[in-house]
C-alpha positions in Angstrom: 108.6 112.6 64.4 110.8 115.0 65.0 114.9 115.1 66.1 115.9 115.2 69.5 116.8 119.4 70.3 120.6 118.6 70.3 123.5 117.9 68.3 123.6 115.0 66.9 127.5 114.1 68.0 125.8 114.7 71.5 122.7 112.1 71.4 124.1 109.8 74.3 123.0 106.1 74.8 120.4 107.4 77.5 118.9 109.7 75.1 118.2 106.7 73.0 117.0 104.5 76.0 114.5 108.1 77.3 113.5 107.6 73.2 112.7 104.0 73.1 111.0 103.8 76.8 108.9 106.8 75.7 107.5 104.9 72.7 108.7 107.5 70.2 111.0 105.4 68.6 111.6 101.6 68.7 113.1 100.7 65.7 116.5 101.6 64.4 115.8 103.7 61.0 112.8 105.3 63.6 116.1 106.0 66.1 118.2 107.3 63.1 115.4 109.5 62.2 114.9 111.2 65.8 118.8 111.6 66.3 120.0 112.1 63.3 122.9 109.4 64.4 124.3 107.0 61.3 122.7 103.4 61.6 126.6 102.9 62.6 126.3 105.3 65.6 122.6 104.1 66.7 124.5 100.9 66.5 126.8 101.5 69.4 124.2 103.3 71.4 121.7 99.9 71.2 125.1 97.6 72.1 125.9 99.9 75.2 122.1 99.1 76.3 122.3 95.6 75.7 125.2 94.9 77.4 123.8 96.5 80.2 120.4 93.9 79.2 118.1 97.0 79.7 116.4 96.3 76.2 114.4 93.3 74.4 114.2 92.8 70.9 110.5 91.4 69.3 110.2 90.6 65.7 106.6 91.5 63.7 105.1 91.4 60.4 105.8 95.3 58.7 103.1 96.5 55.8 106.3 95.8 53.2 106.3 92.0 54.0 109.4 92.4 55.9 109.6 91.6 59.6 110.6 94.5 61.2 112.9 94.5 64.4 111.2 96.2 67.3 113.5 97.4 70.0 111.7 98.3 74.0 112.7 98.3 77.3 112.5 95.0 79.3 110.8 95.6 82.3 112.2 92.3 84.0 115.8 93.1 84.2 115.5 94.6 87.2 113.3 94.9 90.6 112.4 97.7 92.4 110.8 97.5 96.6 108.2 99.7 96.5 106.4 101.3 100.2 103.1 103.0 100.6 103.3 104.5 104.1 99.9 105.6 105.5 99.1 106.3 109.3 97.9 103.8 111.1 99.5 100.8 108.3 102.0 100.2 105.1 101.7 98.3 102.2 105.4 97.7 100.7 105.7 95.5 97.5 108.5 94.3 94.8 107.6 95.6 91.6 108.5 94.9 87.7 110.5 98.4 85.9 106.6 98.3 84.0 105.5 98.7 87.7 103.5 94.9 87.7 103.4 93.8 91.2 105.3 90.6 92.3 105.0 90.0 95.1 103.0 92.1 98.3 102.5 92.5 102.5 100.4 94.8 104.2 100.4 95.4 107.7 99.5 97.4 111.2 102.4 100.2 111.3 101.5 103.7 113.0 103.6 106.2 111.7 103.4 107.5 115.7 106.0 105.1 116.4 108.9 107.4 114.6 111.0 107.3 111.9 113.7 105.1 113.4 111.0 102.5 114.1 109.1 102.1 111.5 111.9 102.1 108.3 113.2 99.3 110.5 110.1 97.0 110.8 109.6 98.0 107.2 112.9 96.4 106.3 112.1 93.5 108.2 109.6 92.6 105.4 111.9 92.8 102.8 113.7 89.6 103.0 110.2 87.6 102.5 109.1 90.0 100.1 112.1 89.3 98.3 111.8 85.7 98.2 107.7 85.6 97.5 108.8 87.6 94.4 110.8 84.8 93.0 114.0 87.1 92.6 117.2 87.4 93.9 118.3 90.5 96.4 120.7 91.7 93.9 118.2 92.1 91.2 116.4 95.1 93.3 117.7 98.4 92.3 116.1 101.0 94.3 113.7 101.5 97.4 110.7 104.1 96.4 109.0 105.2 99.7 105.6 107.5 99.8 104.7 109.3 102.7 102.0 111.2 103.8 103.2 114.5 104.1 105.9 117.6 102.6 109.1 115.4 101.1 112.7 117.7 100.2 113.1 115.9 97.1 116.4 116.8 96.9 117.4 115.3 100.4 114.6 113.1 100.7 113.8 114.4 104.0 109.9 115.3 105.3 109.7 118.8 106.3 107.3 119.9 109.0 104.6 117.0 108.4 101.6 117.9 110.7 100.7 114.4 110.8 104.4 112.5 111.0 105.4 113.3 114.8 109.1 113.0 114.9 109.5 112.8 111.1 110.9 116.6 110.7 114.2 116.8 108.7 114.9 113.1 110.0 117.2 111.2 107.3 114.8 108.9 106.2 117.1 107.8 103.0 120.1 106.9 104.8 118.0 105.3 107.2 116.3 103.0 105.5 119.5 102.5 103.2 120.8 101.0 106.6 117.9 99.2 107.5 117.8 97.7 104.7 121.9 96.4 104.5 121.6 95.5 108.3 117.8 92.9 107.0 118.9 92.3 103.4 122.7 93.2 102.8 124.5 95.8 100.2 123.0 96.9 96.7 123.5 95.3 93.9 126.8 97.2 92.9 128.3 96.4 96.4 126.8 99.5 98.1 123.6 101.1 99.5 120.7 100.8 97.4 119.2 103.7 96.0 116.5 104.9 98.3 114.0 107.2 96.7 111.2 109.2 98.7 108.2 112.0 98.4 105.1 112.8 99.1 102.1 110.1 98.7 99.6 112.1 96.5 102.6 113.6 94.5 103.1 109.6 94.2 99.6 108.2 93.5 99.3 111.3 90.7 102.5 110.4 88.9 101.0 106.4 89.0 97.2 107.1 87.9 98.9 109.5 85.4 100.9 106.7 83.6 98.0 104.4 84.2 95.3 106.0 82.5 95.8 109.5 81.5 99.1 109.9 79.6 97.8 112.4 76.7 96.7 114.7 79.6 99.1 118.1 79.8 97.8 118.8 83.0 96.6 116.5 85.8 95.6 116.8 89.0 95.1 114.2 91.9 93.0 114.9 95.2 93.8 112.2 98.1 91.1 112.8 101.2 92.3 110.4 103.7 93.7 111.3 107.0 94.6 114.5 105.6 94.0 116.6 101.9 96.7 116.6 99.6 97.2 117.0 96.0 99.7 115.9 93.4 99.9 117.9 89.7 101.6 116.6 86.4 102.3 119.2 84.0 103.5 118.5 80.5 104.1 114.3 82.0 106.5 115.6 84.8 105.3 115.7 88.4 105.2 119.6 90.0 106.8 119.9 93.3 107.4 123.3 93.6 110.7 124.8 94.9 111.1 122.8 97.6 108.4 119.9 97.7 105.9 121.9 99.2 102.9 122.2 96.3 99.7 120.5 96.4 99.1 121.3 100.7 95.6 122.2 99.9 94.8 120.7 102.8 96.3 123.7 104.4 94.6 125.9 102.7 91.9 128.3 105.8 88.5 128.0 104.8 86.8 131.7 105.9 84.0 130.7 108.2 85.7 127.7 110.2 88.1 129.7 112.5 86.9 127.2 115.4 88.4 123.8 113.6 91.5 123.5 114.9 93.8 121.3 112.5 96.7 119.0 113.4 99.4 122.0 112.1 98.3 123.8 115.1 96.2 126.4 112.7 92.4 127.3 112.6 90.2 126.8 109.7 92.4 124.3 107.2 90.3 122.2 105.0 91.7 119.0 106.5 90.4 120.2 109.9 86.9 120.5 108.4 86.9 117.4 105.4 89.5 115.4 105.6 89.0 111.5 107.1 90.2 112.6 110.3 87.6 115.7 111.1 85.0 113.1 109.5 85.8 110.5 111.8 85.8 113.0 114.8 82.1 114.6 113.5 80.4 111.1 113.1 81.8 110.0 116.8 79.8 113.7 118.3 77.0 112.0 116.6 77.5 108.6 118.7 78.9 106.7 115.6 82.3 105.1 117.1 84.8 106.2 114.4 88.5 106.1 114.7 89.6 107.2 111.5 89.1 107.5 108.1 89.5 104.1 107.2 86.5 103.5 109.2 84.6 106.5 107.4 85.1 104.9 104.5 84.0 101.5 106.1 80.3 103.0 106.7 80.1 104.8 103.9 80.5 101.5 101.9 77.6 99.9 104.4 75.7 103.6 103.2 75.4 104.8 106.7 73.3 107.6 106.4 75.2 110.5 108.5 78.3 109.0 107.3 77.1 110.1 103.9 75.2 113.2 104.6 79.3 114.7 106.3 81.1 113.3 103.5 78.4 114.9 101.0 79.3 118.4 102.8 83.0 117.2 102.8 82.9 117.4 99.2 81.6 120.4 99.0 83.7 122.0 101.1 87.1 120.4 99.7 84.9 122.2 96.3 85.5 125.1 97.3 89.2 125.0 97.3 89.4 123.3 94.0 87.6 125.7 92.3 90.3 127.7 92.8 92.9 124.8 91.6 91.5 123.9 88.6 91.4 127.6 87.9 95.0 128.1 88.5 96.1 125.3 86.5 93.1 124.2 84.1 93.5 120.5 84.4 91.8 118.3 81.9 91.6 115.5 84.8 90.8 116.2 88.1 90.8 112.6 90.0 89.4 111.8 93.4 91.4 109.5 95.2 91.7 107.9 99.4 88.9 106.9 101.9 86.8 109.5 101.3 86.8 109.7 97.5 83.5 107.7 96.6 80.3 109.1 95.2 79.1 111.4 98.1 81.9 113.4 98.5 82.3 113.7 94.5 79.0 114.6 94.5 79.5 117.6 96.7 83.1 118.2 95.1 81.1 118.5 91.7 78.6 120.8 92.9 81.0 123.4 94.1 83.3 123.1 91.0 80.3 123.3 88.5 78.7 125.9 90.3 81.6 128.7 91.5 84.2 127.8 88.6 83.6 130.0 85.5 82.1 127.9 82.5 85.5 128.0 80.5 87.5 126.5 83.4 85.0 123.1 83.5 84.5 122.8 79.8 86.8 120.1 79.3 87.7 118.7 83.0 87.0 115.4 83.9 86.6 114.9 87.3 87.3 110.9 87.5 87.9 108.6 90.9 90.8 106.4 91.0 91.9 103.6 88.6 94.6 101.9 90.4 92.8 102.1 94.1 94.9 101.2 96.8 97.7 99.8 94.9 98.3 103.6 93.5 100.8 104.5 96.3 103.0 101.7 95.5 102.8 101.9 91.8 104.0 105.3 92.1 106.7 105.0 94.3 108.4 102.1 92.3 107.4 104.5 88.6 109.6 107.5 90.9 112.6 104.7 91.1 112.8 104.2 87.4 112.1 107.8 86.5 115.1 108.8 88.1 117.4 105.5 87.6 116.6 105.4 83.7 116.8 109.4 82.9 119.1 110.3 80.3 121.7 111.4 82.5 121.5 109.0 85.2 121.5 105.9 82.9 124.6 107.7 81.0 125.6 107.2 84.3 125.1 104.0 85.4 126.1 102.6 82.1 129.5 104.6 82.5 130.2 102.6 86.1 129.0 98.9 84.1 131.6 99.9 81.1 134.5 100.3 83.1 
């Protein structure tokens, strides 16, 4: 194991919390050995972090006959509200720090209505949310919110979302910040809770990687629902690019499609030609009444045979595109998620890849469906809360405010 690439005079407490929630070290000689910190020192980092009750201590046999003292991150301390906003409807949940669901609601909620609308019916839940979880409104310390379309991470603001009418540049964080004070009341430190937001499939990649695919340097998640978006982890962080814009692919022009017209008010984008929306529009020009891709995925599930056939061709189509991706970054997952994302349109996704992609590139990708299903969004946005609460810096932070 080896020492943390500082100093160590300048190992803070957070440094030792990012050490013990990573699993790298949860003992104290295992702490002394990746700081360099005297068992003295380790000593007043671990009492900062149990003040603050942020850690739990478990006793188990060791190979010398001692019990030895393991040290870990109690996921219970603390709550986070979690949202999964889709189109036409919203799943919001309360959520364990380990991301174990509580407590959830689903419900009708079309993003059409605008911004102002819809964060305050979402806060409207929260109160029974609250109380179905069993917890108290002062043990939820942050909002996570996923989206389906370009976040700002820094100001938490959508930017020019082709299928969030009225959602430009709007301030979704203070928003719902007020929303929630005017259904549920302040934060748990007197003042607004922490509101968190970003794009869904940057959201349900940072989840299924966690979940299932932690050893994997680079990861990519496909979501074909409404639209086509993708979310990358490199090296266990999520990519966003400069300014939340990667994984559009959906945007990406396909050459020979110049007649689809897509909701960004281009020609030719893949989402215009394979995405849940352009399905549902294909299968109703065949006399199959389909509204939208949860209804794609509704008769593909009853194996409706054109449904099928399209989202067969889907696949291969979104294919082409990804042979590309996986080129660029040379994933060793590549998972299909959304209402498209069953066996047809994998089928026709691995067709594509395996033919057009160079042998080298495929070797070692996996190209996987979801793990986490339709709880992914959630999971994700409540994992972005404690990313960011319990970083090194911002629980130096945080623990600063608790000491004095």
């Amino acid at each position: 194991m080896g020492a943390l690439m500082t100093t160590p005079s300048q190992v803070s407490a957070g440094d030792v919390l990012q050490l013990i929630r990573d699993g790298r070290a949860n003992t104290r000689a295992d702490l002394q050995r990746a700081t360099g910190l005297s068992r003295s020192t380790i000593g007043q980092r671990l009492d900062l972090l149990n003040r603050a009750g942020w850690l739990r201590h478990t006793s188990g046999a060791s190979t010398g006959g001692r019990p030895s003292h393991r040290i870990v991150f109690d996921p219970s301390h603390a709550s986070v509200i979690a949202v999964d906003l889709e189109t036409r409807h919203a799943r919001a949940a309360v959520l364990d720090l380990a991301g174990t669901l509580l407590a959830e609601h689903t419900g009708p909620l079309p993003i059409t209505d605008g911004p102002d609308e819809v964060l305050d019916r979402l806060a409207r839940w929260f109160p029974d949310l609250i109380a179905a979880a069993g917890i108290d409104a002062a043990h939820v310390c942050g909002i996570g919110l996923s989206v389906p379309g370009p976040v700002d991470w820094e100001t938490g603001r959508v930017v020019e979302p082709p299928i969030m009418p009225g959602w430009d540049r709007y301030p979704v964080r203070e928003r719902l910040q007020k929303a929630y004070a005017d259904h549920v009341g302040a934060g748990a430190q007197g003042g607004p809770v922490p509101v968190f937001v970003d794009n869904d499939a940057n959201l349900m990649a940072l989840a299924e990687h966690q979940a299932g695919h932690r050893d994997c340097s680079a990861f990519v998640l496909v979501k074909v629902s409404t639209g086509i978006g993708a979310g990358v982890v490199v090296g266990g962080k999520l990519y966003r690019g400069i300014d939340g814009g990667s994984g559009d692919i959906g945007h990406i022009r396909l050459h020979d499609r110049p007649d689809a017209l897509c909701m960004c008010g281009s020609h030719g984008c893949l989402a215009a030609v394979a995405s849940g929306r352009a399905l549902a529009r294909q299968l109703s020009d065949l006399g199959v009444a389909t509204a939208s891709g949860s209804d794609v995925r509704r008769l593909l599930a009853e194996g409706h045979p054109d449904a099928i056939r399209l989202a067969r061709e889907a696949g291969r189509r979104a294919g082409e595109v990804l042979v590309t991706v996986v080129t660029l970054l040379n994933p060793g997952v590549l998972m299909l998620a959304g209402d498209l994302s069953g066996a047809p349109f994998m089928t026709g996704v691995r067709e594509l890849l395996y033919q057009r992609a160079i042998p080298r590139t495929t070797a070692n990708l996996q190209v996987v469906t979801s793990r986490l299903g339709e709880h992914a969004g959630v999971i994700g946005a409540g994992a972005m809360v404690v990313e960011f609460l319990y970083s090194s810096a911002r629980a130096d932070a945080r623990l600063h405010r608790v000491a004095h």
